[in-house]
KOLZAKE-673099 format. One record per atom (N, C-alpha, C, O, CB): residue in one letter; x, z, y. Coordinates in steps of 0.02 Angstrom, whole numbers, padded with zeros to 5 digits, always signed. Glycine has a CB too. Layout:
// residues N
AXZY/...
END
This chain:
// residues 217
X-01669-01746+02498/X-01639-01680+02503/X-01646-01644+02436/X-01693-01657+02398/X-01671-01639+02561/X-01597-01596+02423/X-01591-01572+02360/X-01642-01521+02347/X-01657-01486+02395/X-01526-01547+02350/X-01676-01508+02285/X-01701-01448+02295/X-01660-01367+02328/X-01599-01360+02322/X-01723-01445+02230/X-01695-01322+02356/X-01676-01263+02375/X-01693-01201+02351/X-01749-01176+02359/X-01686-01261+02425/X-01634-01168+02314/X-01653-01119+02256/X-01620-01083+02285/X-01561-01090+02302/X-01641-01127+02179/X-01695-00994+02306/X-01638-00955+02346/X-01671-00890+02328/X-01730-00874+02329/X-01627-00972+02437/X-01619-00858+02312/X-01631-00768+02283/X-01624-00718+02357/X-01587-00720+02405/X-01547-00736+02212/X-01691-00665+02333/X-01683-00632+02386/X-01672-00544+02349/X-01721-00508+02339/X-01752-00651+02441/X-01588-00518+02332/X-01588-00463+02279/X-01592-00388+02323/X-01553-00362+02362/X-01510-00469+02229/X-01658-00369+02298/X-01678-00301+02340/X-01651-00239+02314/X-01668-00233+02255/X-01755-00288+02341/X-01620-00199+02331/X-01572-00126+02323/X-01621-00097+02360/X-01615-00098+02421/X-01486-00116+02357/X-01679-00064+02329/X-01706-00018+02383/X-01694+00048+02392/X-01657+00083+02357/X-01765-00017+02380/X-01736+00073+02456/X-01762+00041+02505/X-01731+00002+02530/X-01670+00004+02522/X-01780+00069+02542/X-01764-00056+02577/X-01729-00071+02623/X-01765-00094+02692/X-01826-00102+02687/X-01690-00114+02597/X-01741-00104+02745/X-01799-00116+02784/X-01812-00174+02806/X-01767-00216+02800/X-01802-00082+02831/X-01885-00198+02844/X-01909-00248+02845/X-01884-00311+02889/X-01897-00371+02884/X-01960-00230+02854/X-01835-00270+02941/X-01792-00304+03003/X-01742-00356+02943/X-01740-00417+02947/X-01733-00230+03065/X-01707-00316+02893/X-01638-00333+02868/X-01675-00393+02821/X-01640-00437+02798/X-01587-00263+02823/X-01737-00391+02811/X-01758-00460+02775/X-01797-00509+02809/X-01820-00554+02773/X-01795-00448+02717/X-01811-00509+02873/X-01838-00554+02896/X-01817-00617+02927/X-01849-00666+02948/X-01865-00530+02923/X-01739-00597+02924/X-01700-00698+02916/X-01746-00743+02864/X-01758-00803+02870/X-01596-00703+02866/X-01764-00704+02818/X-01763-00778+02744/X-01824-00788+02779/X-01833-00846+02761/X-01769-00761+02630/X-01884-00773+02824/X-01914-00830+02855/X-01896-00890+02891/X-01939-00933+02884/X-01942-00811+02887/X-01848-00907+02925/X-01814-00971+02956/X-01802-00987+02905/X-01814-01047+02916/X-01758-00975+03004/X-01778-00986+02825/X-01760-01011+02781/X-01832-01059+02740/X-01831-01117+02720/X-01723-00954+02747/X-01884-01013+02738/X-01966-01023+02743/X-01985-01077+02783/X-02014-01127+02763/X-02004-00961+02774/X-01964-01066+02848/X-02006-01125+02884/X-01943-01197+02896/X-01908-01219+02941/X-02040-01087+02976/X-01956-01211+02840/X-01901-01261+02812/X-01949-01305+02798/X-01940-01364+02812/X-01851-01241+02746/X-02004-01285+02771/X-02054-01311+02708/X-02090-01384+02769/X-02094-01382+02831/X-02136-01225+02670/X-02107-01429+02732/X-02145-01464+02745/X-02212-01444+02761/X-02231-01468+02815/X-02141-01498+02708/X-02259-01405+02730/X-02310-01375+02753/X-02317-01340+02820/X-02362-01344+02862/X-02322-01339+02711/X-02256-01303+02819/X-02248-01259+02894/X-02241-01320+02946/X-02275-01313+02997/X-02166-01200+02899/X-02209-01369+02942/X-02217-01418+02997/X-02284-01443+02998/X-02315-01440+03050/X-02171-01475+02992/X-02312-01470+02939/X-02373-01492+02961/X-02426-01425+02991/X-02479-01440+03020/X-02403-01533+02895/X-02411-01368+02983/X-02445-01323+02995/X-02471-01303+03089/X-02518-01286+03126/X-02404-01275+02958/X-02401-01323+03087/X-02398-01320+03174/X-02368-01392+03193/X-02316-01402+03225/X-02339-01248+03210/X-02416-01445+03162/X-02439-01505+03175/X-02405-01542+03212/X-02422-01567+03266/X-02490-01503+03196/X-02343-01549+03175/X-02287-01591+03223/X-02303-01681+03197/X-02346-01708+03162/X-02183-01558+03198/X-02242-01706+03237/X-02257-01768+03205/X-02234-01796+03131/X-02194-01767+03094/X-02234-01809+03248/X-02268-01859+03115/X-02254-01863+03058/X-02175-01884+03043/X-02150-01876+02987/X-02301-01905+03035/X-02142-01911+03100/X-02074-01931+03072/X-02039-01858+03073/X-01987-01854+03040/X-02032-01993+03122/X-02058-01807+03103/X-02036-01732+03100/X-02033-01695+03022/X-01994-01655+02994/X-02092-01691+03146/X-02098-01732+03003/X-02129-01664+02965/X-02077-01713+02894/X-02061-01680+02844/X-02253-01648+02958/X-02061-01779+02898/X-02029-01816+02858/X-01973-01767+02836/X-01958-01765+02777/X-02009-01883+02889/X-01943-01726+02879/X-01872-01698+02873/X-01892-01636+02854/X-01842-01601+02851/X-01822-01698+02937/X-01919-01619+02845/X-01932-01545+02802/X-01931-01553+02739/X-01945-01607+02713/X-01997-01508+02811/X-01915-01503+02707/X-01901-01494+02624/X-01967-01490+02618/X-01998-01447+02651/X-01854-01427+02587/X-02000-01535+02575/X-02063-01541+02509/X-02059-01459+02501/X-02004-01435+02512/X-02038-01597+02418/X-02116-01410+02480/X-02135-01380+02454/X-02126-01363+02399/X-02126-01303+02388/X-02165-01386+02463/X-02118-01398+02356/X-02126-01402+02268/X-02030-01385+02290/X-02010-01338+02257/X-02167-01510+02210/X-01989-01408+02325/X-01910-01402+02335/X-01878-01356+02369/X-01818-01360+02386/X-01886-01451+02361/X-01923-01301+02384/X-01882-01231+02411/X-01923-01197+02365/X-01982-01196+02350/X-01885-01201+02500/X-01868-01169+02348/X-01905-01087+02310/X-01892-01015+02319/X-01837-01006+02292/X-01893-01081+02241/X-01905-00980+02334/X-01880-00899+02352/X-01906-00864+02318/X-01967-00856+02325/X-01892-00868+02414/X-01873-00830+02270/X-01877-00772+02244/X-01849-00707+02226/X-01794-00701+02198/X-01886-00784+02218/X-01887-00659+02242/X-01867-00600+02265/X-01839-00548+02184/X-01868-00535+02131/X-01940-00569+02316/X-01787-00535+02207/X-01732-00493+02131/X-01737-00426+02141/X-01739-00399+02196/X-01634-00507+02129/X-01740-00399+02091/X-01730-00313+02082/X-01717-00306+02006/X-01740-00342+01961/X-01808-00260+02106/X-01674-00248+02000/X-01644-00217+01941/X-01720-00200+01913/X-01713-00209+01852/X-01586-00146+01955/X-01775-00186+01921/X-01840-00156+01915/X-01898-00224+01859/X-01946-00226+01821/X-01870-00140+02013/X-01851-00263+01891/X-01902-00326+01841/X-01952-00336+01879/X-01963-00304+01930/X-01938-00305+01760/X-01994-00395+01850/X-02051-00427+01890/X-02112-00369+01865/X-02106-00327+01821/X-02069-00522+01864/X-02163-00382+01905/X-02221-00371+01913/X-02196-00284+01921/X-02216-00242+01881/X-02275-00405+01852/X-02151-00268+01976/X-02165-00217+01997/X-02146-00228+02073/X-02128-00283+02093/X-02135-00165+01959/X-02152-00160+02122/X-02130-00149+02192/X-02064-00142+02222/X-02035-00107+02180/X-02155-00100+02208/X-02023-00154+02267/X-01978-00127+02296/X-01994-00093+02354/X-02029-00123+02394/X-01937-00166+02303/X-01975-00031+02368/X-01991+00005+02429/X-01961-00016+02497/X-01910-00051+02490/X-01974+00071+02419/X-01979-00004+02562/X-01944-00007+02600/X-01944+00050+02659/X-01992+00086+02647/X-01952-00064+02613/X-01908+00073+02723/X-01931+00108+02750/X-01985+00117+02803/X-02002+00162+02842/X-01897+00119+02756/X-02006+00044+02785/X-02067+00060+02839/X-02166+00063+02792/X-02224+00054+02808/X-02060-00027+02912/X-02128+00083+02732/X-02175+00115+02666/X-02233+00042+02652/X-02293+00048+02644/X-02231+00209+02698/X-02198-00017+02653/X-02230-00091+02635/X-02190-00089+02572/X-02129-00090+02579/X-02214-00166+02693/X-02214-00086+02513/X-02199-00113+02460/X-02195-00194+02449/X-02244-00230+02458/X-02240-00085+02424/X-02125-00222+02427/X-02113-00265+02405/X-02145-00308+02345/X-02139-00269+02298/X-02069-00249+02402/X-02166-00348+02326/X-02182-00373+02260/X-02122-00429+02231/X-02108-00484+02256/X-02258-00408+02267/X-02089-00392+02162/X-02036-00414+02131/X-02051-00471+02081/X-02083-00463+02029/X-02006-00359+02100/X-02021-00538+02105/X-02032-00583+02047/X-02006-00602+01988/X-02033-00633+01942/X-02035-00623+02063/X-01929-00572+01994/X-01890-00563+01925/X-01833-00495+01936/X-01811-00458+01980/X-01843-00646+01904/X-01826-00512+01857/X-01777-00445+01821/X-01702-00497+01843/X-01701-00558+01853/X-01794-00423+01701/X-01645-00447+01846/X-01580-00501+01835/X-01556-00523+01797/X-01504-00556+01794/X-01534-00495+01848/X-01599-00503+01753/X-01595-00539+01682/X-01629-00620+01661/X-01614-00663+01619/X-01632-00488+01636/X-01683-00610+01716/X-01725-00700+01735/X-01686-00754+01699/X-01626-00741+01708/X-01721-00731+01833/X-01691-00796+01672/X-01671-00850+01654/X-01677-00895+01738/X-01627-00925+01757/X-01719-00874+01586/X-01728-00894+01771/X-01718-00930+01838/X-01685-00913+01881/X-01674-00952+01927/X-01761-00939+01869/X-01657-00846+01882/X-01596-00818+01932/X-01538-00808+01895/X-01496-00768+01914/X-01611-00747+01968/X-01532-00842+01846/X-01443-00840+01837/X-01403-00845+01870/X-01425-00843+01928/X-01414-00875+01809/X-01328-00854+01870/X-01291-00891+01873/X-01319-00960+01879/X-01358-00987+01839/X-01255-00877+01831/X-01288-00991+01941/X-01299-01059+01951/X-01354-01082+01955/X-01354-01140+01976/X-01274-01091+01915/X-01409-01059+01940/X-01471-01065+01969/X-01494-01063+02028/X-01550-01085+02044/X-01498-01034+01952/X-01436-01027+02079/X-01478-01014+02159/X-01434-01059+02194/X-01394-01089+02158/X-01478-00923+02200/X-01431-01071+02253/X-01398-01113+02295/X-01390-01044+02356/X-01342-01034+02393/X-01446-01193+02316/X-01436-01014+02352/X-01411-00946+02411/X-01440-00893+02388/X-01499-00890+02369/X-01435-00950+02496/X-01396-00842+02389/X-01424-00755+02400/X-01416-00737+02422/X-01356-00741+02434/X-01425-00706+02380/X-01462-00681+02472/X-01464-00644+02524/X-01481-00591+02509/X-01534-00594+02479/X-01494-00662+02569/X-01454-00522+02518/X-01435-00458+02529/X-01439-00434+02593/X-01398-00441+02638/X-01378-00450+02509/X-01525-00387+02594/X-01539-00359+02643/X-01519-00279+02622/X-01514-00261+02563/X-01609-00378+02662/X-01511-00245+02668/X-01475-00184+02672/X-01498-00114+02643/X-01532-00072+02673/X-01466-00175+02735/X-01481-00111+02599/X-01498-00028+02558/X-01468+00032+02621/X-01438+00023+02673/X-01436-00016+02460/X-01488+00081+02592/X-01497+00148+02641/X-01394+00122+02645/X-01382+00070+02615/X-01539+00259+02589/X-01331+00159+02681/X-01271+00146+02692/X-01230+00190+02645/X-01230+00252+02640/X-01257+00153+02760/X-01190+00141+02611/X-01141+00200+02557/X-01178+00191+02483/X-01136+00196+02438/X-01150+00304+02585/X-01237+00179+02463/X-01269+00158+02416/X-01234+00146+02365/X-01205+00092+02375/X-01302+00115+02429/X-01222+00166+02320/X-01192+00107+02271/X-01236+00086+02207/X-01256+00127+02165/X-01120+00131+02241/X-01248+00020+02206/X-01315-00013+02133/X-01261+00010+02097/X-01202+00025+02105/X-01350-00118+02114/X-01321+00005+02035/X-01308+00007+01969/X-01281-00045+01953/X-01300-00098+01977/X-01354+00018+01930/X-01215-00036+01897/X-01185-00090+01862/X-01196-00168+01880/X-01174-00219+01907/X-01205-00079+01799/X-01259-00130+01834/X-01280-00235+01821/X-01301-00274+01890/X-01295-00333+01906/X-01371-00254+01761/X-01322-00227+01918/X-01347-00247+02009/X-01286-00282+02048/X-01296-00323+02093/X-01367-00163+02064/X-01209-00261+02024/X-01126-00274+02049/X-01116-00316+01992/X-01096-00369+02015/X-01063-00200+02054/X-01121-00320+01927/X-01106-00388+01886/X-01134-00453+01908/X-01096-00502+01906/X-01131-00381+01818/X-01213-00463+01933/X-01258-00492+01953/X-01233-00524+02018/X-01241-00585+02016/X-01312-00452+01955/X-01210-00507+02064/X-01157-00528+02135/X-01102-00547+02130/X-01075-00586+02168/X-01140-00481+02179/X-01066-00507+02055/X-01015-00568+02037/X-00997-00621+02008/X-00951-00661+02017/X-00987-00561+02023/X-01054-00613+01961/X-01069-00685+01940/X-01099-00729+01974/X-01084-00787+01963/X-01100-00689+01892/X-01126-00722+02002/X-01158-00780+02053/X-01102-00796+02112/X-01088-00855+02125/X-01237-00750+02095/X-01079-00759+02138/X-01023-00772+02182/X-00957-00830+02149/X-00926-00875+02178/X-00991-00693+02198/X-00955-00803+02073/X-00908-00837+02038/X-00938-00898+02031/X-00897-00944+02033/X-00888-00809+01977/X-00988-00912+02025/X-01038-00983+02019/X-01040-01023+02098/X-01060-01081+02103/X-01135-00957+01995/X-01028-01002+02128/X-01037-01033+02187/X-01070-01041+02224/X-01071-01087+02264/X-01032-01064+02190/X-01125-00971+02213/X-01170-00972+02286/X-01149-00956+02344/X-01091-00939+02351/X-01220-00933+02288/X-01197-00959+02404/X-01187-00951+02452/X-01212-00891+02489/X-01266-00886+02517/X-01199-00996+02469/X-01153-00837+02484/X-01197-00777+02495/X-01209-00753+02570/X-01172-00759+02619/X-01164-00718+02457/X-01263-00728+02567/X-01274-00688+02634/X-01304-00616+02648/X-01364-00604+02642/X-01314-00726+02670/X-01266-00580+02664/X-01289-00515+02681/X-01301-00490+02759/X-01277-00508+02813/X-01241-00473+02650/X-01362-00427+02735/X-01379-00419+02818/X-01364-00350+02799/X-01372-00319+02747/X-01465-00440+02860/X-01326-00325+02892/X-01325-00248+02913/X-01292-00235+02844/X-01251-00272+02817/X-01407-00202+02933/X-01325-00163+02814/X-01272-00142+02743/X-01297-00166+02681/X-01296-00131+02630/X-01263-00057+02728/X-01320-00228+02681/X-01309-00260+02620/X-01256-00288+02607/X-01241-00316+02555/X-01347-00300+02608/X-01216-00281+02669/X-01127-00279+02655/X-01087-00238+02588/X-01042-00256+02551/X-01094-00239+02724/X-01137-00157+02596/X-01105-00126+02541/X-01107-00148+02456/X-01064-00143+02413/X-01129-00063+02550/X-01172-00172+02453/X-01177-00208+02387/X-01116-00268+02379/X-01075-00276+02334/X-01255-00244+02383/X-01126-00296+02427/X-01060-00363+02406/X-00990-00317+02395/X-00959-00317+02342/X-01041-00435+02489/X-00969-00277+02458/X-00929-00244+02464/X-00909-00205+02371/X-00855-00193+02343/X-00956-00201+02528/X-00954-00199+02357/X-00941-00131+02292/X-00923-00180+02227/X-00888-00165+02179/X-01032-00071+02268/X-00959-00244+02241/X-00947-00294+02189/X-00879-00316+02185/X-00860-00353+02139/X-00989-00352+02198/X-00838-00294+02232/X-00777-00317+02243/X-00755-00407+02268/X-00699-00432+02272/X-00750-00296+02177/X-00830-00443+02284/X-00798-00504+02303/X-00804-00513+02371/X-00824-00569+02388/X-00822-00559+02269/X-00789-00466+02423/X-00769-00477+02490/X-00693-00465+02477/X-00660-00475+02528/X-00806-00427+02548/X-00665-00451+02435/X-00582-00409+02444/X-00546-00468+02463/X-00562-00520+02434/X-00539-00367+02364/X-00508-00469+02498/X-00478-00531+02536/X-00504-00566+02593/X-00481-00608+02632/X-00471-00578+02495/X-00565-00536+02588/X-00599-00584+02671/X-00613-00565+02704/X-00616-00504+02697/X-00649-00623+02685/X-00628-00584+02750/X-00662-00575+02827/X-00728-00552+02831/X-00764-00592+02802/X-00666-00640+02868/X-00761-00501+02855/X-00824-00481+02831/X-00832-00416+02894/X-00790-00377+02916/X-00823-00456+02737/X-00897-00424+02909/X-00927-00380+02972/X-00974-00329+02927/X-00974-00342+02867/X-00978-00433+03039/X-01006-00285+02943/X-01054-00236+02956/X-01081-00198+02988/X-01042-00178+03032/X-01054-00214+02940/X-01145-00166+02992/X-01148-00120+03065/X-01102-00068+03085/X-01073-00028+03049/X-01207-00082+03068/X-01100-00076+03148/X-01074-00033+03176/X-01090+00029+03164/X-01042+00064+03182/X-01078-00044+03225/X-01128+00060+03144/X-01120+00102+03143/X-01094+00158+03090/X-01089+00219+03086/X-01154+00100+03164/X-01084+00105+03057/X-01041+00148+02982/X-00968+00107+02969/X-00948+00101+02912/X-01098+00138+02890/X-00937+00084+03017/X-00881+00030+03041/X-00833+00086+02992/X-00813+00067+02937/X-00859+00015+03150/X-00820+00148+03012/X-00780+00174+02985/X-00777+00178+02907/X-00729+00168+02870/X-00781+00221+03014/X-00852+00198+02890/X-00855+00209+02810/X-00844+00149+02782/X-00811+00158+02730/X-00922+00237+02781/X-00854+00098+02790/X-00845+00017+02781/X-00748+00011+02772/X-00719-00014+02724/X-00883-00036+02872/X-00722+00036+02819/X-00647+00040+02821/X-00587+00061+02765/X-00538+00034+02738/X-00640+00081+02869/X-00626+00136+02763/X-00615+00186+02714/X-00621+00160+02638/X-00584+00164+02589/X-00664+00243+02728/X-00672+00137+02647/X-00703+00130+02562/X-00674+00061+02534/X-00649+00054+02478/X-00803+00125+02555/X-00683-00001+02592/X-00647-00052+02569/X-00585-00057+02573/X-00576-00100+02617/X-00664-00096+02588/X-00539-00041+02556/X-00449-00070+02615/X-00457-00128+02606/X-00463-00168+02653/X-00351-00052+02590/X-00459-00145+02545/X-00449-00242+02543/X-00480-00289+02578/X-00454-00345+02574/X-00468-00275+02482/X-00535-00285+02617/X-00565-00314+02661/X-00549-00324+02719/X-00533-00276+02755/X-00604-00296+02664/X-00550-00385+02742/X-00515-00369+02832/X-00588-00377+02883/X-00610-00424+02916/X-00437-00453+02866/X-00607-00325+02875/X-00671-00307+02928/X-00660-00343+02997/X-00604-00353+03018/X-00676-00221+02946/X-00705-00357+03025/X-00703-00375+03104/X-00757-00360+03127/X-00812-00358+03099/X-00691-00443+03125/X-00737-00347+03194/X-00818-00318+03234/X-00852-00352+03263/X-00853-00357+03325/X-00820-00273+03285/X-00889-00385+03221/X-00911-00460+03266/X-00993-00435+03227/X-01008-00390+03188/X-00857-00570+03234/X-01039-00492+03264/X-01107-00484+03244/X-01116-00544+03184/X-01176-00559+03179/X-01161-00494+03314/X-01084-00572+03148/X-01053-00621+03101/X-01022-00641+03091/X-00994-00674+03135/X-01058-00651+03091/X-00995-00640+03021/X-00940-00681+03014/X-00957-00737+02963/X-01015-00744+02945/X-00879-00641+02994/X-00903-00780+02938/X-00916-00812+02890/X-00844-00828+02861/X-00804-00850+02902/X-00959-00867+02908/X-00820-00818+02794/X-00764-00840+02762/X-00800-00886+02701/X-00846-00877+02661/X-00714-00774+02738/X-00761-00931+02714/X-00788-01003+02626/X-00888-00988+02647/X-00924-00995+02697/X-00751-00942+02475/X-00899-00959+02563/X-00949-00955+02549/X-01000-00884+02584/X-01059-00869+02587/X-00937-00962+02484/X-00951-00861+02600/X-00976-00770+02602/X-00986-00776+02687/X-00943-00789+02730/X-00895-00691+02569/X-01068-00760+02694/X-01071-00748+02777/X-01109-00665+02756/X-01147-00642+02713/X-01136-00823+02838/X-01059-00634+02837/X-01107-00573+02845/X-01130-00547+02890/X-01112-00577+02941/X-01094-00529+02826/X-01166-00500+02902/X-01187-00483+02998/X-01173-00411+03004/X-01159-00369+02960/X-01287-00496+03028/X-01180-00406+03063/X-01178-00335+03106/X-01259-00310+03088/X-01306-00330+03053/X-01160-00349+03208/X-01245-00260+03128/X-01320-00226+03124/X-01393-00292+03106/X-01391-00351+03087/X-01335-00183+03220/X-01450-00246+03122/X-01509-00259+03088/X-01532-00332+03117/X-01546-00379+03080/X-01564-00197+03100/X-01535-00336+03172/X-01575-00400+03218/X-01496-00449+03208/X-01496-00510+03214/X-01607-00371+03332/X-01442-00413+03193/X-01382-00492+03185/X-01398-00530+03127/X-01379-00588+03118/X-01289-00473+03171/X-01444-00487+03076/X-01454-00558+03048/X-01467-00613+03041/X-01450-00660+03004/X-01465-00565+03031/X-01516-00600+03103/X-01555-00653+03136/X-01520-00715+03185/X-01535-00771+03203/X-01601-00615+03178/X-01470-00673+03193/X-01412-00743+03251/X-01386-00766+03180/X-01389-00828+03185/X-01318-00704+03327/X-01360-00750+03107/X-01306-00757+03078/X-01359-00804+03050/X-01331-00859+03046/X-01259-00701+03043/X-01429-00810+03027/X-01463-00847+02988/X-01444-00907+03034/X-01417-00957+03011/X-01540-00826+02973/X-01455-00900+03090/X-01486-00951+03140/X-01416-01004+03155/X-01425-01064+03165/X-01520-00907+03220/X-01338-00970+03154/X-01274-01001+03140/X-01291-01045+03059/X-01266-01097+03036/X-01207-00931+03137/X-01321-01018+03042/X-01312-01034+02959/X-01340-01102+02928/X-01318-01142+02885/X-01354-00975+02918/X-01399-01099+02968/X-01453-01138+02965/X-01414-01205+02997/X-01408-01249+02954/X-01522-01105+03006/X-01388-01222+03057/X-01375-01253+03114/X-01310-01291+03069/X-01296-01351+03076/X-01362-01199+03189/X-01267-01237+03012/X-01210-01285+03005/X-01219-01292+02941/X-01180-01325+02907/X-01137-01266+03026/X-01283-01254+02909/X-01306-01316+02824/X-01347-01381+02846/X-01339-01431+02811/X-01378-01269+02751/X-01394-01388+02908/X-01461-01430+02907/X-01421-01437+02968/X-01446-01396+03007/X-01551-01403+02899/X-01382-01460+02991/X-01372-01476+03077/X-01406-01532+03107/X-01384-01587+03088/X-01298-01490+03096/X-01449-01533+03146/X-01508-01571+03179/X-01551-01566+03195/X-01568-01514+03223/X-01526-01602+03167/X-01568-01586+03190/X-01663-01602+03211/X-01696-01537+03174/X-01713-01485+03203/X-01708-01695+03162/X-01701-01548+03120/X-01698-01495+03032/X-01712-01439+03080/X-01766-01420+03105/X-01601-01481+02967/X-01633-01414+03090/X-01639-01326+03105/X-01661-01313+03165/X-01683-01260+03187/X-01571-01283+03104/X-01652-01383+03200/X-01641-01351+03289/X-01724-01346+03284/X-01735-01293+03313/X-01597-01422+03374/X-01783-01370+03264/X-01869-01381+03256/X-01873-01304+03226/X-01920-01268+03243/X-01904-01459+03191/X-01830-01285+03186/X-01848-01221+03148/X-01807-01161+03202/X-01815-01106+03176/X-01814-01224+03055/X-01769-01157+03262/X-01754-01118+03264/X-01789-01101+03348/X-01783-01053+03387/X-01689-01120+03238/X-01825-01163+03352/X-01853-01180+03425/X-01921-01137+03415/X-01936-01084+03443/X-01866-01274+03446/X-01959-01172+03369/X-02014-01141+03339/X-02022-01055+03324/X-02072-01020+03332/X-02017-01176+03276/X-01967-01041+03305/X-01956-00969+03297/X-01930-00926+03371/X-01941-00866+03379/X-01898-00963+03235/X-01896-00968+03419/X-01907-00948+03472/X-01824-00908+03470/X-01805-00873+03517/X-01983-00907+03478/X-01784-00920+03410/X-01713-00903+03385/X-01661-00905+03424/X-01620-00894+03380/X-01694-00940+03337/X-01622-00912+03480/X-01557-00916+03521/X-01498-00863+03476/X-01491-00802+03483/X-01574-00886+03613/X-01475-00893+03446/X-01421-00851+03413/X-01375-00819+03472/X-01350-00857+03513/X-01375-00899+03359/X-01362-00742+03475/X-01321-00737+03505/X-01238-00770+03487/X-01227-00814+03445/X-01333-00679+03510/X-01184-00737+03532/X-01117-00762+03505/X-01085-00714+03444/X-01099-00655+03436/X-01064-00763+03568/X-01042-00752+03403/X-01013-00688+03360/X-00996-00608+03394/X-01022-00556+03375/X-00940-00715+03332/X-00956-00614+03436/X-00924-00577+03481/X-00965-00537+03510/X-01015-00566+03532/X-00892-00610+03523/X-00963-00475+03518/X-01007-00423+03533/X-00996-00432+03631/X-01048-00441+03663/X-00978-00337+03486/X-00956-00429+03655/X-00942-00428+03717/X-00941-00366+03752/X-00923-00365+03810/X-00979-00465+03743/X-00964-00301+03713/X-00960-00227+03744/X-00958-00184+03690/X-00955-00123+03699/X-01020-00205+03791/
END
């Protein structure tokens, strides 16, 4: 299995719900299986340790904090300037949700488009929609956000064809509904990069049942 290089770019605040997918991404690791002492032909299928990496992005640079609203400071491991978070360096970024309407700074929207142009695989939770959104590379696709700012999402993007679903996914670009959809959209995500044994051990373990896209009320 390939190594797994995955950016996690913080717009703070943000809160702790909208980042707690990139754990199922975590218990990927070989250690976490042996941790909760599965078998050995199990723990065979987990990514080596030394082959996932996560690290956490902010306009702020390393060796400082990102805030969030439940007043847990973040610890930042690179600037976007990193030589290890370039372009083409990550295989996924995930965008957990700044306060709604937000808009980063410049380089925070250059940084999402270049990597998007590189070919990662992006993922945003709740309104870390608006960051992708502002970068301009949802314009043409299919793309969800919470409900509860459905309208401002409307308004601000036209080019986007919003849907009210608790995820979507177009090509590369997946996104979710509110705060806990990230958690079904990781768990879709997981199931159709690692489909098997892989995700279904990681999503059993976590105790995960993705709901359906479709809200149903």
């Amino acid at each position: 299995m390939a190594p797994l290089r995955i950016g996690v770019l913080i717009v703070p605040p943000i809160q702790l719900l909208d980042i707690s997918p990139i754990d199922l991404l975590a218990m990927l690791k070989r250690s976490y299986f042996e941790a909760c002492n599965r078998p050995a032909e199990l723990v065979a299928q987990a990514i080596p340790d030394e082959d996932l990496q996560i690290t956490y992005i902010s306009l702020s640079g390393p060796s400082t904090s990102a805030s969030t609203t439940a007043a847990l400071d973040l610890k930042v491991d690179a600037g976007l300037d990193d030589p290890s978070v370039a372009p083409g360096k990550l295989d996924i970024l995930l965008i957990p949700g700044p306060p709604p309407g937000l808009r980063p700074e410049e380089e925070v929207l250059d940084f999402v488009r270049a990597h998007v142009e590189s070919g990662v695989e992006l993922l945003t939770i709740c309104t870390g929609v608006f960051v992708a959104a502002f970068a301009g590379v949802l314009n043409g696709k299919r793309a969800t956000g919470t409900r509860g700012v459905k309208g401002l999402l409307e308004e601000s993007f036209k080019e986007v064809k919003w849907e009210d679903k608790r995820y979507v996914n177009d090509g590369k670009i997946w996104t979710s509904g509110g705060i806990t959809n990230g958690m079904d959209m990781m768990a879709v995500y997981l199931r159709q990069r690692w489909p098997g044994t892989l995700s279904e051990i990681v999503l059993s373990q976590a105790d995960v049942e993705p709901r359906p896209a479709d809200y149903g009320s």
